[in-house]
N, C-alpha and C positions, 0 to 999 in steps of 0.2 A: 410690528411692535411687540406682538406677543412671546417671540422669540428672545426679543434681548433684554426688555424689560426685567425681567427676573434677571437676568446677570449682573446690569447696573446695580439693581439691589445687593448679589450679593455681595459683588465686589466693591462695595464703597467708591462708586465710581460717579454718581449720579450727580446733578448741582445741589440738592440739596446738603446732601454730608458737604461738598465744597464749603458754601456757605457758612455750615456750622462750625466746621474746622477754621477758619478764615479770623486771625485776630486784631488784623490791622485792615483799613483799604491801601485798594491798587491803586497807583497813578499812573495816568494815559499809558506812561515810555514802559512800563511791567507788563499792562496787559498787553502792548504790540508785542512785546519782546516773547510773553508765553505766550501769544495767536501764531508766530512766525516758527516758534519749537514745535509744539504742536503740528502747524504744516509740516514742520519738516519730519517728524515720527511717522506722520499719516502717508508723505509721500515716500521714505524707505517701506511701510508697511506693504504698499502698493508694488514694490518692485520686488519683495521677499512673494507675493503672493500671486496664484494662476490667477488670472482674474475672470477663467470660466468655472475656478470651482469655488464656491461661496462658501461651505462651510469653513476653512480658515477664518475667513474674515470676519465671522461673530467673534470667534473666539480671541481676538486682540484684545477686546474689554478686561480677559486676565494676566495682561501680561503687568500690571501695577499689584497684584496683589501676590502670597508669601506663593512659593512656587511649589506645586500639585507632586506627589511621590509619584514616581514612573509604576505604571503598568507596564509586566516584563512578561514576553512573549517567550517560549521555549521549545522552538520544535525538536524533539528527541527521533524523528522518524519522517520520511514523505519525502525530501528536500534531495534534490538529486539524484530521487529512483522514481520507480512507479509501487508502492505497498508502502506498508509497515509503518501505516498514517499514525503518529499519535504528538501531540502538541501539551504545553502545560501551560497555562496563564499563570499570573501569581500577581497581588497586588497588597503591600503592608502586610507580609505574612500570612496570607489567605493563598491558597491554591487549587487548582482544579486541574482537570487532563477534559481533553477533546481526544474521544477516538483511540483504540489500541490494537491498531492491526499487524497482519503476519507478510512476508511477502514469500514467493514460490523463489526455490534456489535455481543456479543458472550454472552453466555447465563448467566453470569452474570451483562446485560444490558436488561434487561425486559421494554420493550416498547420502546426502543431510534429505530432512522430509520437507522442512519451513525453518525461513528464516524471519524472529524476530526482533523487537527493539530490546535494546539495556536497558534495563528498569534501573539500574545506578542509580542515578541521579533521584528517582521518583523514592526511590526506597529508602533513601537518607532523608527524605523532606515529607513521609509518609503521614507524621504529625500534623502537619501543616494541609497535607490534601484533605479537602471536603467533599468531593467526588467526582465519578468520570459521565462525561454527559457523549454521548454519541449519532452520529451522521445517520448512519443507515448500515444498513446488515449485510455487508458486501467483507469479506474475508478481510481484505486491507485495512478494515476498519474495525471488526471484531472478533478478527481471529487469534490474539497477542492476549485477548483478555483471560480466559484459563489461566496461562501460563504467571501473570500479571496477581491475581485472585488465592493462588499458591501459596506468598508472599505477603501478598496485602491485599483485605479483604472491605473494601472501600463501596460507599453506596452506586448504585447505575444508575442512568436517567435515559432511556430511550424511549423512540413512538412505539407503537404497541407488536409491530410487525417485529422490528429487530430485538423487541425483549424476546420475541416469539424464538428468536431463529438464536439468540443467544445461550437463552433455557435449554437449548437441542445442544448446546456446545460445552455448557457447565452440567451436562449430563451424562456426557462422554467422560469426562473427568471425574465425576463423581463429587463436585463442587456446588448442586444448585440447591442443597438444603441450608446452605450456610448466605447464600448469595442475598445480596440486598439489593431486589429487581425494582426498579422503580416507572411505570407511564405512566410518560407525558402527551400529550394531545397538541398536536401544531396551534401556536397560537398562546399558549400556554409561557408561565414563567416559573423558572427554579430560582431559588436563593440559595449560592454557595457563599457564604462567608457575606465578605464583602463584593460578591459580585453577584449581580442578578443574569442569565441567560434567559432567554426569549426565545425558543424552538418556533422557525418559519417554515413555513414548505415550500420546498423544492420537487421540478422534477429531476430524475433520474432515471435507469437502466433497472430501479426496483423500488416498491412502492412502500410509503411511508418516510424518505428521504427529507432531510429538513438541515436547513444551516440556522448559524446562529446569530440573534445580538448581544452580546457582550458588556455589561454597563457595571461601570466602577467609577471613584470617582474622579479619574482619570480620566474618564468619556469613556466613551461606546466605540466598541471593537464588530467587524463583521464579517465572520468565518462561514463562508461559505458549504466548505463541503463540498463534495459532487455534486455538480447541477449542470441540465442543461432548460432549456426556455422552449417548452412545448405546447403550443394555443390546441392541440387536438388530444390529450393524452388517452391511453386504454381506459384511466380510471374517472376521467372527467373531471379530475381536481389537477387547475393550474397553478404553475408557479405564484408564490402569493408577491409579485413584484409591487404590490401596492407597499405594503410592507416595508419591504427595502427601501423606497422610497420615501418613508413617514421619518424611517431615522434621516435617511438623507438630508429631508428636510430642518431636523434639528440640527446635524453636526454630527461628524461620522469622522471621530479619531484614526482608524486603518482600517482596512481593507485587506483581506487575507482569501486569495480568491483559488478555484480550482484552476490549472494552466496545460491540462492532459490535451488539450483540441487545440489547444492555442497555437499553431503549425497553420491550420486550415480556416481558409477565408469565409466568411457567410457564416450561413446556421445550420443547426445539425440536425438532419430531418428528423419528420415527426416517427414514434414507434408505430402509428396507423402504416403506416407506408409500408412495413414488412407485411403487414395482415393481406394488401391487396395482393401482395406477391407469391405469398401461402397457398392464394385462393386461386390464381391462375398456377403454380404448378402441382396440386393436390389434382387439378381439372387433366393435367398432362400427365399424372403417375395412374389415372384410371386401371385397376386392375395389377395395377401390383403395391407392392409393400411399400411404404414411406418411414423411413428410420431422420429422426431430426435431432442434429447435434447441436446444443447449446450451452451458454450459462444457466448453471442451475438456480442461482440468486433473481434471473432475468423471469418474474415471475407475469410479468406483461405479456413478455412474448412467448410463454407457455400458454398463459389463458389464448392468444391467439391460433396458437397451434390445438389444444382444445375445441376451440371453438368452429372451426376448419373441419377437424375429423368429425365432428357434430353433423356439420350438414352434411358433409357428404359420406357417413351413416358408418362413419368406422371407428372401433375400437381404439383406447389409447394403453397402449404398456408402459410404462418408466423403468428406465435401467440407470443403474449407478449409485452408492448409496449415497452422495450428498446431493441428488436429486432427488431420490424417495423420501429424502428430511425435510428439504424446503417444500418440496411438493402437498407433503403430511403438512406440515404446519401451516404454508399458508389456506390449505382447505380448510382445515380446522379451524384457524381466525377467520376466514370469510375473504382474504384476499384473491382465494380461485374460484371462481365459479364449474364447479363439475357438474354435470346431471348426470342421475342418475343411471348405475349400470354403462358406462361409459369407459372407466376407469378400470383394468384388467390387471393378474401378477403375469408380469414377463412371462413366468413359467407357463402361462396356460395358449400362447400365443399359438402352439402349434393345434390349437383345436381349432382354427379358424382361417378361413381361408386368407392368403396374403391380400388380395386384393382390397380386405376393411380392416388390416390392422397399419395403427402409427404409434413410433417408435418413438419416444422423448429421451433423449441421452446425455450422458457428459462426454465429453473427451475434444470438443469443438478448438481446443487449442495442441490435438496431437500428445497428449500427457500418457507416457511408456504404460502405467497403470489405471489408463481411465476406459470405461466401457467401448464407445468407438472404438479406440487403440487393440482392445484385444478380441472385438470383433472383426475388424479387420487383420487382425495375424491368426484369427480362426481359432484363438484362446479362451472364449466366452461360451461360459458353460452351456448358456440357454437359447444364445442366437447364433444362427450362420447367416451370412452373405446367398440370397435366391440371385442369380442371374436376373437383371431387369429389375431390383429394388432400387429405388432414387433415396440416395440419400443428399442430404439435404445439411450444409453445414453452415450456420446461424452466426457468425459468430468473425471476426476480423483477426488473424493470428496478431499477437502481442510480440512487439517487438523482442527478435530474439527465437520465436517461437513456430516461423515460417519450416526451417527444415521437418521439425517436427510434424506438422502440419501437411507438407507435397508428399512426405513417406506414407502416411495414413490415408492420402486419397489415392495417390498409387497402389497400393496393396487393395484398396476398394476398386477399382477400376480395374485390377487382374481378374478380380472376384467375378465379373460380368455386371456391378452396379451403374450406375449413372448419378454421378456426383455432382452434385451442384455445389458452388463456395464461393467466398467473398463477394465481391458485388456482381454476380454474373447476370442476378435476377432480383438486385436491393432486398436479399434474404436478410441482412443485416443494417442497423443504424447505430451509430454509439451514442452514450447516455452522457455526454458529457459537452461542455460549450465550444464552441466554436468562437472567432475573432468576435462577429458581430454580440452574439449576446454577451462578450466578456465586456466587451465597450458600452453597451445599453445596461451590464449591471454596475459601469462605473459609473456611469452617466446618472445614472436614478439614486444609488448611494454619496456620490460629490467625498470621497473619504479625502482625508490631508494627506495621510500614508497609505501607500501601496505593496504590499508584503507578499509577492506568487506561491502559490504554494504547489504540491499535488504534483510532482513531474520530474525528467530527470533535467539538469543543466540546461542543454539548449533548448527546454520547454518553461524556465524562470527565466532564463532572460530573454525570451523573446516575448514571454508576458511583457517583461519592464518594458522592451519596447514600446508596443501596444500603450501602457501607460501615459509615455511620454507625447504619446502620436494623440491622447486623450487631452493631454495639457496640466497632466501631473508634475512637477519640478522635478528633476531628474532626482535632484537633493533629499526629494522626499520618495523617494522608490528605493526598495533593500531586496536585494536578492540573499537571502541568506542561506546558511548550512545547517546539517543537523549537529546540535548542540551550541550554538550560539544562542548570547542571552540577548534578546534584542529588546532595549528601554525606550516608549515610548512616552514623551509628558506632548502639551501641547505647543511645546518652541522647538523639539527638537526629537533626532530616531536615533539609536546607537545601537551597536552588535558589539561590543569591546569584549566582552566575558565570554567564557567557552567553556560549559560543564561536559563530564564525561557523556557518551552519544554513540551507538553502533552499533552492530547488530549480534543477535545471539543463533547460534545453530542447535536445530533442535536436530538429533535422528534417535527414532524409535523413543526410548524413555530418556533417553540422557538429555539435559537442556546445558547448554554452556559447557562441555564437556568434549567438543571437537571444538578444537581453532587451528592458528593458522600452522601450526606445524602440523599437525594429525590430517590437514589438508593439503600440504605439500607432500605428505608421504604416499596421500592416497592418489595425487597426481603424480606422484612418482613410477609407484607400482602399476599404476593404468600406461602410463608410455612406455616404461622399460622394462619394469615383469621385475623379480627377486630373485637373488641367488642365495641362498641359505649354505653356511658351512659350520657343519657340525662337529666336535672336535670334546676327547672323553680325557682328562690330564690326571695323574696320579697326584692329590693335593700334598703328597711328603717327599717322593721321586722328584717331580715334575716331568714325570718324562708321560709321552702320550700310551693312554692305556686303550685306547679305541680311535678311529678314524684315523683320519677327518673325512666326511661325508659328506659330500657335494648334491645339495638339491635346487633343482630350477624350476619356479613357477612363473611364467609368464615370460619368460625370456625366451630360450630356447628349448625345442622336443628333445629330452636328453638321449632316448634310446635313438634319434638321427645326430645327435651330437656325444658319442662318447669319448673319442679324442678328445675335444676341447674340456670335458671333462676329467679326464685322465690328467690333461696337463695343469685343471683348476688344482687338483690333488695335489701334485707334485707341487707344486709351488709353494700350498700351505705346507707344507710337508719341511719342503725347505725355512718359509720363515719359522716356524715354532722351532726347528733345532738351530738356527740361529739365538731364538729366544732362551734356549736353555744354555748355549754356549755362552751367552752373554748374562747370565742369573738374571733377566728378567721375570720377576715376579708378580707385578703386577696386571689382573687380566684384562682392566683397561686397557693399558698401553700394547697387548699380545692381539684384544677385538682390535685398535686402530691398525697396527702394523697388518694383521690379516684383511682389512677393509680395504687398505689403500695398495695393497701389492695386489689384490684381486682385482680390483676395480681399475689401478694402470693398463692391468696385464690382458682385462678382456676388453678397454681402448682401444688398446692397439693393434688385438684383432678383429676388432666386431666396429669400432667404432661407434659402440653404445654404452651408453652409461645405466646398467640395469641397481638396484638395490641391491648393496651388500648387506647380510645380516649373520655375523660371525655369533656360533651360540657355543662358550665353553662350560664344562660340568665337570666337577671335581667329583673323584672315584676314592 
């Protein structure tokens, strides 16, 4: 009763306002006739509704009263990849972002560093945002915000770890004197606007992780975030499922859940699980070197590894520098535990015998430029490969990222090391849910909508599945995309609207400055190589006063190819006095005619299509 009580009030639903509204009496055949409407509303309400998930069913009391402005959901990033998480609520002109991460490019991105979201959309409604409130400090999630800050310099609200690891990021850029850093404390509430968030804890793959509750007056939204459901964690604080629960019990308008595990059945073991495994093969590397490849964010399974070389009395080095960041920072807040004199510079590793030093690293996903990678190709200024060092990779290749990954343990395994990877010895668990705990967090939340989030395609709709197998109405599950505006009231979901959404290439300094033609070219020139023809024209003759100069890079070795050379020559040679027999003047039309007789003509020998680049200069 405590629950609906308040709604009959608000909603002038109660008998008393009846009554007082009431200015005639009913006779007998009026009141059967409204007892028998009545049934019949109650009994469609009944078939609109799961009748395992309760929260709908309070909320019919407002379906008589003026109808509630949608709360509009706007994922700009996350929805059909894995990164470049970032989300925008918005409710009566009020706005806010969840999250503004970066994702890593994939091999049809030849030279880009990171790919981030289009702030568009954010940057035109920058007025109206009240600020960005954030998951946890894992790259996907605050990696976009530099770039985001450049732009528009809006308040932050994160747990105390990821402001930590953010400050390291707006320091690199030279942005964190301007920044408006804000902790919050799990458990704790902010007021944007018109909406209050609620920061919960979650576990995850790095400590301080927290999803959200979402209340406007729309209802309550609950964005999970990364989470997975761990009763044993390294840091002894669980998931606060009580929590989740408390709203459940009031009424939980959507559900916007992680869907990365959601493939695999069960739960996703606990982070202890790797420590035991640490501790049986540090017992079997006795006497030589231990090198360990991980996520550097994965600051659990550092203090495990830590605490490993501890006892068994060895030295730890950190190689890589976005290990030496998160490593620094979280010692400095209190999230590592190091003792004393334990902690060594890479450099000084050769003072000491292999057998008590361990190696903390990046490059556990094979990355051309991360420390593993260039100790294994023998590139790393400070480590080589000892014959009989274990190295040890932490860490489950990311879709995409396996070839990467067999080359670096290969090149380690010529070396004389002994590799351990993937699950050979449960050196790895991921931090993210599995079937079962997505089901026990629907189950304990009871949401009306179900919105997947966190994953590529066939990781939202095999959430939706899962939903439906919970007893969600199909009706009320949305799989949606990035840049759909999805209106949520309490009768109904919609996706109709589609603001601009996708992603931005950053390489070196330039942000948005390579797309897709400047990436067609560079997959050009990577499969076919360029032929350059150089050519010097008298601007008043028109007749040629140098060349034409035939250069090839990446095609063919010219000094084994100078026939085919000789006859590139001849050709151009011929089209330009064509082009002066015919007063063609302009050099457009002289670069295409020299493009496309070049590029026929090495067709039909080569049967390749290399890059023409005809270049003329007026003398």
């Amino acid at each position: 009763m405590k629950e609906t009580l308040p709604k009959k009030n608000l909603n002038g639903s109660g008998n008393k306002t009846t009554k007082k509204n009431s200015t005639k009496p009913q006779n007998k055949a009026d009141k059967e006739k409204k007892r028998s409407n009545t049934a019949k509303k109650s009994g469609d309400n009944r078939r609109k509704t799961n009748t395992k998930n309760t929260a709908p069913k309070k909320r019919n009391s407002y379906k008589n009263t003026v109808p509630k402005k949608p709360v509009r959901i706007i994922p700009l990033g996350g929805l059909g990849e894995i990164g470049k998480n970032i989300t925008l609520y918005e409710y009566d002109g009020d706005m806010f972002l969840v999250d503004c991460g970066m994702s890593f490019p994939d091999e049809d991105m030849p030279g880009i560093d990171i790919v981030i979201p289009d702030f568009t959309y954010v940057l035109e409604n920058k007025d109206k945002i009240k600020g960005l409130v954030v998951t946890h400090g894992h790259e996907d999630h605050i990696g976009a915000i530099p770039y985001l800050l450049k732009n528009f310099n809006l308040p932050i609200y994160a747990t105390r770890l990821t402001i930590g690891l953010i400050e390291g990021k707006l320091k690199e850029h030279k942005l964190l004197g301007d920044a408006k850093l804000n902790t919050v404390k799990p458990g704790e509430k902010v007021k944007l606007g018109k909406f209050e968030v609620e920061f919960i804890h979650v576990n995850h793959s790095i400590p301080d992780a927290v999803g959200f509750a979402i209340s406007c007056p729309a209802g309550t939204v609950v964005h999970t975030g990364d989470f997975k459901i761990d009763t044993t964690p390294i840091d002894e604080y669980v998931i606060d499922i009580g929590r989740f629960a408390e709203y459940g019990k009031r009424g939980v308008l959507a559900l916007l859940a992680d869907s990365t595990n959601v493939e695999r059945p069960g739960y996703t073991a606990s982070e202890k699980l790797v420590g035991g495994s640490f501790s049986n093969l540090f017992a079997k590397a006795e006497g030589h070197r231990i090198i360990v490849a991980t996520f550097s964010s994965n600051i659990h399974r550092i203090q495990q590894i830590i605490d490993e070389a501890v006892n068994c009395g060895r030295k730890v080095a950190v190689s890589g520098r976005s290990m030496i960041n998160v490593v620094t920072v979280a010692a400095e807040l209190g999230y590592l535990n190091v003792p004393d004199n334990v902690l060594i510079d890479v450099a000084d590793i050769r003072n000491y015998d292999p057998g008590r030093i361990v190696i903390v690293t990046t490059g556990s996903q094979g990355e051309p430029l991360s420390a593993l990678h260039r100790i294994a190709f023998s590139d790393h200024r400070q480590i080589e490969i000892i014959p009989g060092d274990m190295i040890i990779i932490s860490a489950t290749p990311i879709p995409g990222n396996e070839k990467l990954v067999s080359k670096v343990i290969n090149e380690l395994m010529k070396s004389g090391a002994n590799v351990v990877y993937e699950r050979m010895y449960d050196v790895h668990v991921s931090g993210h849910a599995c079937q079962e705990e997505l089901k026990l967090m629907m189950s304990v939340v009871k949401p009306k909508y179900v919105i997947p989030l966190h994953g590529e395609q066939k990781h939202l709709m095999k959430h939706a599945q899962l939903a439906e197998q919970m007893g969600i109405d199909y009706e009320n599950i949305l799989v949606a995309a990035n840049g759909n505006v999805i209106e949520l009231t309490d009768n109904s979901i919609t996706a109709k609207e589609n603001v601009q959404a996708g992603r931005v290439l950053v390489d070196g300094l330039g942000v948005g400055d390579v797309g897709s033609i400047v990436l067609r070219d560079r997959k050009h020139l990577a499969d076919d190589g360029i032929i350059i023809v150089a050519v010097s024209i008298d601007r008043i003759t028109r007749e040629v006063a140098a060349g034409p100069d035939v250069v090839s890079r990446g095609f063919v070795y010219v000094k084994e190819s100078e026939e085919l050379m000789s006859e590139i020559n001849e050709l151009v040679c011929d089209i330009l006095e064509r082009c002066y027999i015919n007063n063609v003047r302009d050099w457009n039309t002289i670069k295409t005619r020299i493009k496309d007789g070049v590029a026929r003509f090495l067709f039909s020998k080569t049967k390749r299509s290399p890059m023409i680049l005809p270049v003329i200069m007026e003398v």
